[in-house]
C-alpha positions in Angstrom: -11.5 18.3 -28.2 -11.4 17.2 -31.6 -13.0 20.8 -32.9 -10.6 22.6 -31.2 -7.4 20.5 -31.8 -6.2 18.5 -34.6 -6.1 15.0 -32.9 -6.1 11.1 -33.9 -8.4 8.8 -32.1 -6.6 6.0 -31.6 -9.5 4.1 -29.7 -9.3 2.8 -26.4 -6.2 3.0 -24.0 -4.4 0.0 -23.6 -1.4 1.0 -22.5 0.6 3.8 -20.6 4.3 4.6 -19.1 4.5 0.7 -18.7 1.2 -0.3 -17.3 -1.6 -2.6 -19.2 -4.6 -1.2 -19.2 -8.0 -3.5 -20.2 -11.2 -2.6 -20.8 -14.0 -4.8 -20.7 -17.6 -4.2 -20.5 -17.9 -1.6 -17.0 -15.1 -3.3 -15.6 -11.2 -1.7 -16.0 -8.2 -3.7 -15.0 -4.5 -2.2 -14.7 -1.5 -4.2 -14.7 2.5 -4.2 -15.7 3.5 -8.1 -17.2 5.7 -6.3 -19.8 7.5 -4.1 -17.0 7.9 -7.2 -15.0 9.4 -9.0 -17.8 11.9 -6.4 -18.3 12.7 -6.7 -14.4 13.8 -10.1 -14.0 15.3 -9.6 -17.5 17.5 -7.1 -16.1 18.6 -8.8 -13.0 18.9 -11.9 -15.0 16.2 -13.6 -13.4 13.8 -14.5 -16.3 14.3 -18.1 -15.9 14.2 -18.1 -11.6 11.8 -20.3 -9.6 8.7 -18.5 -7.9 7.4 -18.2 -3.9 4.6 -17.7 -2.7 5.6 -14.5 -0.7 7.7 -11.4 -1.2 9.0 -11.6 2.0 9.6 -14.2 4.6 7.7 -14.0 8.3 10.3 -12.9 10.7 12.9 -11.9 8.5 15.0 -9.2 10.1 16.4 -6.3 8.1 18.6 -3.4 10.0 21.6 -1.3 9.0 24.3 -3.4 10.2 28.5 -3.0 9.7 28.2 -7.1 9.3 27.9 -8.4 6.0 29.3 -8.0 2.8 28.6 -4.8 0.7 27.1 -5.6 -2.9 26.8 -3.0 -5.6 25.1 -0.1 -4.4 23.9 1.3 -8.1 22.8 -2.6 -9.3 20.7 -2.4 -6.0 19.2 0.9 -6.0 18.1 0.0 -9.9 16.1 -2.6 -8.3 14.5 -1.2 -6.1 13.6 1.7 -8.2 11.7 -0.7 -10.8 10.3 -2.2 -8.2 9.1 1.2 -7.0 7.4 1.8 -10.2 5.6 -1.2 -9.7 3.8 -0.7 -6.5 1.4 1.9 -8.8 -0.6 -1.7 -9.6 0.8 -3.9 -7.1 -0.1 -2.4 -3.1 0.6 -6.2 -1.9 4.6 -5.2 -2.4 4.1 -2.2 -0.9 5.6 -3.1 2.8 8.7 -5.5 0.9 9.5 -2.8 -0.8 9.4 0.3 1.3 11.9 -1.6 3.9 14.4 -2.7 1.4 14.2 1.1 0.7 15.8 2.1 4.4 18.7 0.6 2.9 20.0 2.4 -0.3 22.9 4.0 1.0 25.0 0.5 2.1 23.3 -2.0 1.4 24.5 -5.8 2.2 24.3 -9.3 0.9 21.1 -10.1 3.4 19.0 -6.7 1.7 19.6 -7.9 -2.3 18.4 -11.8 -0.9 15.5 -10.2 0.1 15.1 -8.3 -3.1 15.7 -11.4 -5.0 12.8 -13.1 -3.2 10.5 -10.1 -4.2 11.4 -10.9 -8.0 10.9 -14.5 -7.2 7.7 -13.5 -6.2 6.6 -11.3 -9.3 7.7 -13.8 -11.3 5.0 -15.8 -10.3 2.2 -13.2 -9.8 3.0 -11.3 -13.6 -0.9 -11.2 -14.3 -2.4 -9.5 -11.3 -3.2 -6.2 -11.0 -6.5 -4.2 -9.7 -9.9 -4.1 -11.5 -12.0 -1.2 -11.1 -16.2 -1.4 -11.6 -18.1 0.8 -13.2 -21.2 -0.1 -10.7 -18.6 -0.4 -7.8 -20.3 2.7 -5.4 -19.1 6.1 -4.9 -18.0 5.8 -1.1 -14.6 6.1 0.1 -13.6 4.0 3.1 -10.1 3.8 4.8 -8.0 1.5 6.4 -5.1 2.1 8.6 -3.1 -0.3 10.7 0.5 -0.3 12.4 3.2 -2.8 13.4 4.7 -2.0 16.7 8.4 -2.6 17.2 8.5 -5.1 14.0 11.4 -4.8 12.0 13.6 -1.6 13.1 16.3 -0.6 14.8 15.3 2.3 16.0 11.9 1.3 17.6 10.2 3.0 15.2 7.2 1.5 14.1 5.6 1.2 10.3 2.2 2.7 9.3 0.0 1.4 6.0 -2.8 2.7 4.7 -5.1 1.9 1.9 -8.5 3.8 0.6 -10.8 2.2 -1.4 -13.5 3.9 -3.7 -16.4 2.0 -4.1 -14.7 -1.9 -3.8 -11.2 -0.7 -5.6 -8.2 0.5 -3.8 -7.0 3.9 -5.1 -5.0 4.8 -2.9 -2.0 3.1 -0.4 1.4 3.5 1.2 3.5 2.1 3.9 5.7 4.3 5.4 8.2 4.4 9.1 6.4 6.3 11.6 8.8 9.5 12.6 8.5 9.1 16.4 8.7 5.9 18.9 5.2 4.6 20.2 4.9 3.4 23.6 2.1 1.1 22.5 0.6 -0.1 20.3 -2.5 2.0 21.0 0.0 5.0 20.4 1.2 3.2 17.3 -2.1 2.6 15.9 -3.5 5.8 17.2 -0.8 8.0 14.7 -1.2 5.4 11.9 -4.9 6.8 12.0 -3.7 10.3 12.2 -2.2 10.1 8.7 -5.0 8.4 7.1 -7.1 11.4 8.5 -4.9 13.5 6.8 -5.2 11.1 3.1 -9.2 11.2 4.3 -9.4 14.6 3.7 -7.6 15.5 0.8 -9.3 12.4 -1.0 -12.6 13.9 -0.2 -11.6 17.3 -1.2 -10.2 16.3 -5.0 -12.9 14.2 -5.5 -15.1 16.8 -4.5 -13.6 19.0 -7.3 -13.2 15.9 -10.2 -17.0 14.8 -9.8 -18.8 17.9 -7.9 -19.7 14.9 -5.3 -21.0 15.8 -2.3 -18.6 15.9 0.7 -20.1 13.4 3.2 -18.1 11.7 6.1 -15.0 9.0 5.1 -15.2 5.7 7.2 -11.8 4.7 8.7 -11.3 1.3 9.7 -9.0 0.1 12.7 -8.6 -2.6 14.7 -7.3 -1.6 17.9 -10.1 -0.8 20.2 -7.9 1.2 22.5 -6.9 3.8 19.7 -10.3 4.0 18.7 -11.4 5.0 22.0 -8.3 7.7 22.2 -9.8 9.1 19.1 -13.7 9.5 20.2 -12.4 11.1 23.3 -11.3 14.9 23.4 -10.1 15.4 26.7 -6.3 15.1 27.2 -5.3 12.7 30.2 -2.5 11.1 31.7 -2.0 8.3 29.3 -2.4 10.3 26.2 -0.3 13.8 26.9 2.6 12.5 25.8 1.7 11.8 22.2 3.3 14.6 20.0 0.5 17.1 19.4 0.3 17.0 15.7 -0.9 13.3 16.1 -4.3 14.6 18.3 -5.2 15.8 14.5 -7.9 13.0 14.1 -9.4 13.5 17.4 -11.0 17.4 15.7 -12.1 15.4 12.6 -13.9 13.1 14.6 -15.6 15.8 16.4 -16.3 17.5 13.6 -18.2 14.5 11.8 -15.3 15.1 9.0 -14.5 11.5 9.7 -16.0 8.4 11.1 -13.6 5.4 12.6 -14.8 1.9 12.9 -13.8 -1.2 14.5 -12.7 -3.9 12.7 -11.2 -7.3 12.8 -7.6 -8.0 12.9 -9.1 -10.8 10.2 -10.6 -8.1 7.8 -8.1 -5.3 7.8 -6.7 -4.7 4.7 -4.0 -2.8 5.9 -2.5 -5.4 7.7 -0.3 -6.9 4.9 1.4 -3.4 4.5 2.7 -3.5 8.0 4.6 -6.7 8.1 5.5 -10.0 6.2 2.7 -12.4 6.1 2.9 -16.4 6.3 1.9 -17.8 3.0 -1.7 -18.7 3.6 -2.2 -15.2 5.5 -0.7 -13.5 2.7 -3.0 -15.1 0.0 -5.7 -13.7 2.3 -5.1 -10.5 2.7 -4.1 -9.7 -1.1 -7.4 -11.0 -2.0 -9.0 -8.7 0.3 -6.7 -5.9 -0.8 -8.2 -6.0 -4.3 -5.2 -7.7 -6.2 -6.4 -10.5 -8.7 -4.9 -12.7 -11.1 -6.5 -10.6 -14.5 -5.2 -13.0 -16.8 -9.1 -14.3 -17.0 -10.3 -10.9 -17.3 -7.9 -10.9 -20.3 -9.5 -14.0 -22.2 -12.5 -12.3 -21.9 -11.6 -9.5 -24.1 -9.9 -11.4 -26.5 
């Protein structure tokens, strides 16, 4: 580039639209400690105690006339940053996307719940997601639902996550647009739209690298869905389902895709579905790939 444009090298990136970037060895580890600071600096919370979790088990969020109305602009600010800071943080992801439903009115209850999530990145400003150099080239999914948890309208909430090699690179959690019966149903269109991520992972990287299209693993832990999926005959307890969602079962039987059982214990997903007791949540954000980088960082200095 350098013979065809007149350009600096200014060495190494270490930092980019807010988010730290550090480089050490094959190992590259992304977090945002400066755009947290700036968070709690503008909601006044620099000097706030921590917790443990972003959101508290059972906690019930729904667009209710009770309540008083807080500042709507102060609260969509907030969430807003805090949308900008799921790009390194996917164990906010499910905290954040509910306090989302709420823009329009929201009440006292939906900026207490906020405030807890700044509680919470208050004392979690150093993680973030390492990437390794030697981490494998495979891409494997996870996708998981909550059925009837938190929602008025008995809708239920889907999360996703894709790893390449042992990193996350991709995630989302995100209100399912119909009502499941089931949780098989519920867990059978959460795997629908990770086919769909499945596949347009495989395709870009495909165009990036020139690697070789082979099958994605999905991994669920409903047994139930699973079997829906592996079977392409329509029957009496499945004809309901809105078409679009019978998706996955034609990339299963075309090899595009391959779907695994796995433990409730060891899905990823999990902790984008639903608020986690503290030693639960601890679990599954180590499994998720979020670490504290601040020894990653003493390293490099």
């Amino acid at each position: 580039m350098k013979n065809k444009f007149d350009m600096s090298d200014l060495g190494l990136l270490a930092y980019y639209l807010g988010i730290e970037v550090i480089q050490t060895g094959g190992e590259i580890g992304i977090k945002q400690t400066g755009y947290i600071n700036k968070i709690l600096k503008d909601a006044d919370m620099l000097s706030c105690n921590d917790t443990k979790t972003p959101m508290t088990p059972g906690t019930q969020l729904t667009k209710t006339e009770e309540g008083d109305l807080v500042d709507a602009t102060h609260y969509r600010s907030l969430i807003g940053s805090l949308r900008y800071l799921l790009h390194t943080r996917p164990d906010l992801c499910y905290p954040v996307s509910l306090l989302s439903r709420f823009m329009q009115e929201p009440k006292e209850q939906h900026l207490k719940a906020v405030k807890q999530i700044l509680r919470y990145i208050k004392g979690t400003k150093e993680h973030g997601i390492i990437y390794k150099r030697q981490g494998g080239c495979k891409i494997t999914g996870y996708s998981d639902s909550s059925f009837g948890v938190n929602t008025d309208k008995g809708k239920g909430t889907t999360g996703l996550v894709f790893y390449f090699g042992e990193s996350p690179i991709t995630w989302c959690t995100q209100k399912q647009q119909t009502v499941a019966l089931s949780s098989c149903e519920s867990e059978f269109m959460a795997a629908t739209a990770a086919a769909c991520q499945a596949l347009w992972l495989k395709r870009l990287l495909s165009e990036i690298t020139g690697w070789k299209e082979e099958k994605i693993t999905l991994r669920v832990d409903n047994v139930s869905a699973i079997a829906l999926m592996r079977n392409p005959v329509f029957h009496g307890r499945s004809k309901h389902i809105d078409t679009r969602y019978h998706f996955i079962r034609e990339c299963v039987e075309n090899e595009d895709i391959t779907v695994e059982h796995i433990s409730g214990e060891l899905q990823r997903a999990d902790i984008l579905t639903k608020a986690l007791a503290r030693i639960k949540f601890a679990t599954m954000r180590e499994l998720l790939g979020i670490q504290d980088l601040k020894q990653l960082m003493d390293v490099r200095d």
